[in-house]
C-alpha positions as CSV (number, residue, x, y, z in Angstrom):
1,X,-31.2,-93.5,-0.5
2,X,-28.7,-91.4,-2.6
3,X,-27.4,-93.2,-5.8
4,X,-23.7,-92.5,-4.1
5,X,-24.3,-94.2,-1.5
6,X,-22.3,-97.8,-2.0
7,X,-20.6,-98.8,1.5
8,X,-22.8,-98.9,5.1
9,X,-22.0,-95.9,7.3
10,X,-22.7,-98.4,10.1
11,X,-23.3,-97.5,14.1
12,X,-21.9,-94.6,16.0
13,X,-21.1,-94.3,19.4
14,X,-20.5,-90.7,20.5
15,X,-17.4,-89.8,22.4
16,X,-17.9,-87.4,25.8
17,X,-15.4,-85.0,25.8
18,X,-12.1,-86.3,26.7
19,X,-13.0,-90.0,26.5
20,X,-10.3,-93.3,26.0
21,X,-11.2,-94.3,22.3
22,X,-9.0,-96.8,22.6
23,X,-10.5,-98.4,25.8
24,X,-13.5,-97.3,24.0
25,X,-12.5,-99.5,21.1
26,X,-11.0,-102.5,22.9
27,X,-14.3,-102.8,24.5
28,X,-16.4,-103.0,21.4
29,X,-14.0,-105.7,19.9
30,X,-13.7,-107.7,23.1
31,X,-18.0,-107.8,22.5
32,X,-18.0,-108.6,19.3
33,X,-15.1,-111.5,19.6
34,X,-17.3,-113.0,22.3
35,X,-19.7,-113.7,19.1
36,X,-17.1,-114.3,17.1
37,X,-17.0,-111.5,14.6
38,X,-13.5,-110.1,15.9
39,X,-12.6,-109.3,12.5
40,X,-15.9,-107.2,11.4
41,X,-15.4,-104.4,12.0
42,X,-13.3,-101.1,10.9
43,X,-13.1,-98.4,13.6
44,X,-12.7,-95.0,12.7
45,X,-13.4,-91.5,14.8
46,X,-15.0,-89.2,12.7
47,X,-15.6,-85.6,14.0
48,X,-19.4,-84.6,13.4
49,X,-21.8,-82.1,14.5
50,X,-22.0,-84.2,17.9
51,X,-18.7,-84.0,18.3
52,X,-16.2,-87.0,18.4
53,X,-18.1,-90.3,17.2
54,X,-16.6,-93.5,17.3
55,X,-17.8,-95.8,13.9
56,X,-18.1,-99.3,13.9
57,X,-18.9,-100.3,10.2
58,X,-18.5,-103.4,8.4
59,X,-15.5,-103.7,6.7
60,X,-16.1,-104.1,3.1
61,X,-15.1,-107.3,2.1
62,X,-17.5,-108.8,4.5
63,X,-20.3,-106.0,3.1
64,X,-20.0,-107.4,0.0
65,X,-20.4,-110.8,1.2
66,X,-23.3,-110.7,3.9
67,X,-25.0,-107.5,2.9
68,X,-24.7,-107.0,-1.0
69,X,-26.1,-103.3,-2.1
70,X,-27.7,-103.1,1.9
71,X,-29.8,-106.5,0.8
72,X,-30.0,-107.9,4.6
73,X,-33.1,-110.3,3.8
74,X,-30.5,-113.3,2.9
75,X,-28.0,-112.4,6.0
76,X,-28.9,-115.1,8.2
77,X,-28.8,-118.0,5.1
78,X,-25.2,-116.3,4.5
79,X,-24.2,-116.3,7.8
80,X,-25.0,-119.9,8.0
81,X,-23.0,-120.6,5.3
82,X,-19.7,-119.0,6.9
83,X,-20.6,-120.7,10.1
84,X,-19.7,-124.4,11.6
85,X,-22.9,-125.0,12.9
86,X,-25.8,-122.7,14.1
87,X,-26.4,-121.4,17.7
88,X,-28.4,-119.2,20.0
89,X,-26.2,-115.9,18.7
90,X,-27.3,-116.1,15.5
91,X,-30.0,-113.7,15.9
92,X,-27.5,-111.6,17.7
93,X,-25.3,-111.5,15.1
94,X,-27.6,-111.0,12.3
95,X,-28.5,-107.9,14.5
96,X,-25.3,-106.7,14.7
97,X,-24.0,-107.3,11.0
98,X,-27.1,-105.5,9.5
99,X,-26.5,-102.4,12.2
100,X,-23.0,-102.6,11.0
101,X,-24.1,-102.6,7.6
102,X,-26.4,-99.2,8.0
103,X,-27.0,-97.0,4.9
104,X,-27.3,-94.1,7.4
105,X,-25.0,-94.2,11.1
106,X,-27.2,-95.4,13.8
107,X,-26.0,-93.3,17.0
108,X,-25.6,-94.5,20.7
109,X,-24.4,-92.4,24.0
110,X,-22.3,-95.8,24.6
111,X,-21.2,-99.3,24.2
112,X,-23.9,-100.1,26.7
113,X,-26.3,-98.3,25.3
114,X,-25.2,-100.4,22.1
115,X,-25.4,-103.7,23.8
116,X,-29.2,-103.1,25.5
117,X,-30.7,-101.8,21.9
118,X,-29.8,-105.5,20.7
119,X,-31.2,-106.9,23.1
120,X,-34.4,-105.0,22.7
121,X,-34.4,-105.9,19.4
122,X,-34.3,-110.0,20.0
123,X,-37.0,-109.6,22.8
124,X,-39.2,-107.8,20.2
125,X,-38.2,-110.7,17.4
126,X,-39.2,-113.8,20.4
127,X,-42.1,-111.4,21.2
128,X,-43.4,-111.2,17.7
129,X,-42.7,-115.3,16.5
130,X,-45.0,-116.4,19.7
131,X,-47.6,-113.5,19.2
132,X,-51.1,-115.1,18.0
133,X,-53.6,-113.2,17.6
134,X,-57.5,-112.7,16.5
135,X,-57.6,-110.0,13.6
136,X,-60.2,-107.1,14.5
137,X,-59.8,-103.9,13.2
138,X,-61.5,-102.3,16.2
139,X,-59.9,-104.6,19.1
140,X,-62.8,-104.5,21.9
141,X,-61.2,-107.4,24.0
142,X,-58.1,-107.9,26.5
143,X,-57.4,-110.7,29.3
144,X,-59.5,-109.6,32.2
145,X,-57.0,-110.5,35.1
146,X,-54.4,-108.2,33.4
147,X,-56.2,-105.3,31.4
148,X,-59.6,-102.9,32.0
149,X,-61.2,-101.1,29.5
150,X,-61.6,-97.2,29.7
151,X,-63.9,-96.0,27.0
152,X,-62.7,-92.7,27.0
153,X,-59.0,-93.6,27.2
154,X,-58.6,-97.5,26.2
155,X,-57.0,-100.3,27.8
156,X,-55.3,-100.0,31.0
157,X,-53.2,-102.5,33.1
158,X,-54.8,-103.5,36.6
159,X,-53.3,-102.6,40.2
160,X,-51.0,-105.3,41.3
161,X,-50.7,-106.5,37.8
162,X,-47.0,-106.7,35.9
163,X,-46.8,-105.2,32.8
164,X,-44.2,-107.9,30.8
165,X,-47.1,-110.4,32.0
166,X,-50.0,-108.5,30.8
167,X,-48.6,-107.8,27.6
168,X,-47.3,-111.7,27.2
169,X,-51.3,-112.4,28.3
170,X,-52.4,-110.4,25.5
171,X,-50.5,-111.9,22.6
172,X,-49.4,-115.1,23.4
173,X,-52.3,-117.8,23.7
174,X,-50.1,-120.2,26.2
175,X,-50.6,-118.0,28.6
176,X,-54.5,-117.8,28.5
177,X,-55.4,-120.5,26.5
178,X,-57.4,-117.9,23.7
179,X,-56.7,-115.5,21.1
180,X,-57.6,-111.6,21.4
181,X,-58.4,-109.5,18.9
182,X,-56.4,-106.7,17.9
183,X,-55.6,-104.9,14.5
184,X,-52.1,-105.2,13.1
185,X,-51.0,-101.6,14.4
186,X,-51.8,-102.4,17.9
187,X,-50.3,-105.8,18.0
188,X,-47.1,-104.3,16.9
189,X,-47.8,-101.7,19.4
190,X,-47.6,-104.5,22.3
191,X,-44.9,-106.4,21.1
192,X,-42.3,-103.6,20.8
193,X,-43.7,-102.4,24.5
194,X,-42.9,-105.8,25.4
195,X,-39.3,-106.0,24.0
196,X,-38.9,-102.7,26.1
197,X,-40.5,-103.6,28.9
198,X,-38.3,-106.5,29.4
199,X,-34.8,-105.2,28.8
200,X,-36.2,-102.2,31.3
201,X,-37.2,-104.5,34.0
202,X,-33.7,-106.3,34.0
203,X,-31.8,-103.3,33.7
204,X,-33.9,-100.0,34.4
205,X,-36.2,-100.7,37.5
206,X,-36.6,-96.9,38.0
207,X,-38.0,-96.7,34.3
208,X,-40.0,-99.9,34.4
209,X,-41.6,-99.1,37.2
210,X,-42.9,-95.7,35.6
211,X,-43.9,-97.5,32.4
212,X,-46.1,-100.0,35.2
213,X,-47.2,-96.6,36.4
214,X,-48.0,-94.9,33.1
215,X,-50.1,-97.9,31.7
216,X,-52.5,-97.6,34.6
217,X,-53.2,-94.5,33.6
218,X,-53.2,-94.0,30.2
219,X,-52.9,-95.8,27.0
220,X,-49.9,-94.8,24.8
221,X,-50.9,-95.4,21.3
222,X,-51.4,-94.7,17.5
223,X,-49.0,-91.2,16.9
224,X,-48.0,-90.9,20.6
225,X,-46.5,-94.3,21.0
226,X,-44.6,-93.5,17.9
227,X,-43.3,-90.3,19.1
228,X,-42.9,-91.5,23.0
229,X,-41.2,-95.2,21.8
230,X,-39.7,-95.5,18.4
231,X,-37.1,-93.8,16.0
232,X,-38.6,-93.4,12.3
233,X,-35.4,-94.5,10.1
234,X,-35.2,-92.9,6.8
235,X,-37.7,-90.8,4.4
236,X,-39.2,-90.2,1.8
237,X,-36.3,-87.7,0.0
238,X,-33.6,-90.5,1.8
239,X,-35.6,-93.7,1.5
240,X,-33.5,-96.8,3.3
241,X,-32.8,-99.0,0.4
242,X,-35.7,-101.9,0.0
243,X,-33.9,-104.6,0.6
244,X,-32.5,-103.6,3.7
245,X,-34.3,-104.5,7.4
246,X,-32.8,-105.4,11.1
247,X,-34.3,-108.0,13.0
248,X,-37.0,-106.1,15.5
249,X,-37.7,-103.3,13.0
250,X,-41.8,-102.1,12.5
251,X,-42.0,-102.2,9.0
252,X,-45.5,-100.9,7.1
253,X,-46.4,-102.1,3.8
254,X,-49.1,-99.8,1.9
255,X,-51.8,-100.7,0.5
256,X,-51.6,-99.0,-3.2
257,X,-54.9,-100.1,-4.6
258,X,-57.2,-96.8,-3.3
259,X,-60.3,-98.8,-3.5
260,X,-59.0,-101.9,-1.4
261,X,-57.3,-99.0,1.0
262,X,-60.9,-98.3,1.8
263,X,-61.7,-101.5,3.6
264,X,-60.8,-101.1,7.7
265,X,-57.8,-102.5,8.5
266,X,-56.6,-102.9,4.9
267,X,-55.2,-99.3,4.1
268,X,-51.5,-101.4,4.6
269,X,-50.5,-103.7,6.5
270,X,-47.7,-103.2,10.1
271,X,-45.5,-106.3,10.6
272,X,-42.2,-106.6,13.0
273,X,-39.1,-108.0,10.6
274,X,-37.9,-111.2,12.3
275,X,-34.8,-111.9,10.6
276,X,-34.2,-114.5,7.9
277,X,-36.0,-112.5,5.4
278,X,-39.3,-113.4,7.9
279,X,-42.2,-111.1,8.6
280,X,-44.2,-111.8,11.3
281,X,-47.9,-113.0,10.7
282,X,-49.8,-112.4,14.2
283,X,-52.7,-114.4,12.4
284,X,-51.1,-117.3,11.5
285,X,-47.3,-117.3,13.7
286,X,-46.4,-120.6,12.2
287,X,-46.3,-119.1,8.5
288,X,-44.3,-115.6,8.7
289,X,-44.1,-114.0,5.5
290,X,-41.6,-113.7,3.1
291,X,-41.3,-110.4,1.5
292,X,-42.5,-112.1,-1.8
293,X,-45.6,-113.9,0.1
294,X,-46.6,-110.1,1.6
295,X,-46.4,-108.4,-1.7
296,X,-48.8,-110.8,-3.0
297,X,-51.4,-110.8,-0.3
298,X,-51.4,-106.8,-0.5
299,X,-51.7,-106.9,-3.9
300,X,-54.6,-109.5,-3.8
301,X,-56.7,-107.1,-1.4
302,X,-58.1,-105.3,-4.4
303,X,-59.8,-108.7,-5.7
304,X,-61.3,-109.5,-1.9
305,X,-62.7,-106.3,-1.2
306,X,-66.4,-106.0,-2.0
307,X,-69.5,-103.7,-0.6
308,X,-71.9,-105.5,2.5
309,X,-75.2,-105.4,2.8
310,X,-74.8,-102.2,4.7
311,X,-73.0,-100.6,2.1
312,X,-69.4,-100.8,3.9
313,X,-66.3,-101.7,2.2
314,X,-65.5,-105.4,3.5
315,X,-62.3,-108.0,2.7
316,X,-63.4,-111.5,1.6
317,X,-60.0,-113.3,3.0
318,X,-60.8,-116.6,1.0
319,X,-60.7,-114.7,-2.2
320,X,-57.3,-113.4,-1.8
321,X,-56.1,-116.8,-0.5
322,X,-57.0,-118.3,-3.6
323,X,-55.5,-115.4,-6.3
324,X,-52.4,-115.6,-4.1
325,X,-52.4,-119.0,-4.7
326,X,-53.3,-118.5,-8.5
327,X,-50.1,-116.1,-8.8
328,X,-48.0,-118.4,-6.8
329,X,-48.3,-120.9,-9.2
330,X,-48.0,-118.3,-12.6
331,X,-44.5,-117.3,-12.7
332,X,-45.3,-114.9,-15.5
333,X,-48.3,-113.3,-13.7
334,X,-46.1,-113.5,-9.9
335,X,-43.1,-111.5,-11.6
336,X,-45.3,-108.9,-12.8
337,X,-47.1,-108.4,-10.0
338,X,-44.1,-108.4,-8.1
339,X,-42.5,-105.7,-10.2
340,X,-45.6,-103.1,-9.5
341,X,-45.5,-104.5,-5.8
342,X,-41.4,-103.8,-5.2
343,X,-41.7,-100.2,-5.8
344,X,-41.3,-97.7,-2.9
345,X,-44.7,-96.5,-1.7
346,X,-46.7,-93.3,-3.2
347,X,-47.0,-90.4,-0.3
348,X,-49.8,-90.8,2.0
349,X,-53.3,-90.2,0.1
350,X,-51.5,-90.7,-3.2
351,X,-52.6,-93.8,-5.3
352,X,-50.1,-93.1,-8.8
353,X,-47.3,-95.3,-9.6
354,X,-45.9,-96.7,-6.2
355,X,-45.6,-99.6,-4.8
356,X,-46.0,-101.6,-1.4
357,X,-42.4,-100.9,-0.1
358,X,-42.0,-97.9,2.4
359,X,-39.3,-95.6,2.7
360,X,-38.6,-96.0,6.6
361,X,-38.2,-98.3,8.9
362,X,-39.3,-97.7,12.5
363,X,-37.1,-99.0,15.3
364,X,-37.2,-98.4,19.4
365,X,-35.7,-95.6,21.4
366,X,-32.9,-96.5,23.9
367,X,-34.3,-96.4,27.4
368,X,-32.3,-93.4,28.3
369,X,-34.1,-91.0,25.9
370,X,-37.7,-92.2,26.3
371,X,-39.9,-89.7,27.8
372,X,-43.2,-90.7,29.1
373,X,-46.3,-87.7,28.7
């Protein structure tokens, strides 16, 4: 993120030709009083490449005081403070404060474009704090009722079978009463289809029903899921600032210990930001991680990998519990660990002087612009 950067640039919503901005406007505010955050925003028009965009940004006394230098990881504990007492909008507007508080403008066709991308975002944040899961690098495994396994192609829903309840089967144990394995990739991978799949289902039948469609016939994963269902935020020449994550974001934190990185499953490690400074933890949902907890645990990877007796690089997990634990309890050790950990990540391939912290953030695409292959 440029050095000159200092105030959010916030969320965009692009005018069609000869559009009311002031109905436009009035709209937005009448939203955002509903939550109680009438006095927010500042609304501006800006003429761009796009043509006329309406911004909604935070105005810059309230940047200062929720989101200091784009640091969103202590939003919700602020907004607590400001707030009488807590309710079920809080994640909402934790959503809607960092969005306002965007280092680079997030774009939307319209207000209810606006509106269904936050509600995306909480399904994928309720997805990801009930998801529990078994961790296997190579997942081999799905509920049978809901899921059949192609060798050639993957997993694939079953005729007849709803894809929100196949993909709640999958990662949430109430349902099924076990845990399936899956690698951290793929887990975020259902839980974001999930979020989708639920705000489609309530307000795009026609798409929902091709998604339902699509999943019986092929499995959209790995590179194609992130070209068919998610926006890449930031890069590398304009990271996002490290501090700064919105609820329902993909989030990757690299492994940059080369030797460690060559244990499966431990080249980084793909968790869903939950708000609150959280990260989820599929493996262990009752104990998300902080971003201080993850650093140390990636970190600690390089003590816990070792050669088997087949001559493959393997992760002893009991090892890095207990450094972890040893640097916990170190503050000297913990602060310098930290301070190699908070650094943005070398390029892929590249083990030199980075850190953990990526330069993106990956987020989903509004309903309207996802094409399916």
């Amino acid at each position: 993120m440029s050095k000159g950067i200092t105030v959010p640039e916030g969320i965009g919503i692009v005018l069609p030709p000869g559009a009311d901005t002031r109905r436009i406007e009035y709209e937005a505010a009448q939203f955002l009083l509903r939550l109680g955050g009438m006095g927010w925003c500042k609304f501006e028009t800006l003429e761009t490449a796009k043509g006329q965009v309406l911004r909604l940004r935070l105005r810059k006394s309230l940047f200062a005081k929720f989101s200091p230098g784009f640091d969103t990881l202590t939003l919700r504990q602020r907004l607590l403070k400001s707030m009488a007492r807590q309710d079920e909008a809080l994640l909402v507007r934790e959503i809607w404060i960092a969005m306002l508080s965007a280092p680079i403008r997030m774009d939307f066709a319209n207000l209810d474009e606006l509106e269904s991308h936050v509600r995306i975002r909480c399904n994928i944040v309720c997805a990801a704090e009930k998801t529990a899961l078994a961790f296997k690098v190579h997942a081999t495994e799905r509920p049978a009722d809901f899921w059949h396994d192609e060798p050639d192609e993957g997993f694939l829903l079953k005729k007849e079978v709803c894809l929100v309840d196949a993909l709640i089967a999958a990662t949430q144990p109430e349902r099924t009463g076990r845990l399936y394995d899956f690698s951290c990739y793929r887990a975020t991978e259902y839980v974001i289809l999930l979020g989708l799949a639920q705000e489609a289902r309530s307000t795009a039948p026609d798409l929902y029903a091709r998604l339902e469609a699509k999943a019986r016939q092929k499995c959209i994963k790995s590179g194609l899921f992130h070209e068919v269902f998610l926006v890449e935020y930031g890069t590398t020449d304009a990271p996002i600032p490290m501090n700064y994550y919105v609820p329902g974001d993909r989030v990757w934190f690299k492994n940059p210990d080369e030797h460690s990185s060559n244990a499966p499953g431990y080249e980084g490690s793909w968790v869903i930001y939950l708000g609150g400074g959280r990260f989820s933890n599929f493996w262990k949902r009752d104990a998300p991680y902080s971003m201080q907890a993850k650093a140390l645990e990636v970190y600690h990877w390089r003590h816990g990998a070792h050669i088997d007796a087949d001559a493959g690089m393997q992760m002893n997990e009991q090892v890095v519990d207990a450094e972890v634990a040893r640097s916990r309890s170190d503050p000297i050790k913990r602060q310098k660990i930290l301070k190699l950990m908070n650094r943005y990540r070398d390029p892929m391939g590249v083990y030199s002087d980075g850190g953990c912290i990526d330069a993106s953030r990956e987020f989903p695409r509004h309903l309207t612009s996802i094409v399916l292959p």
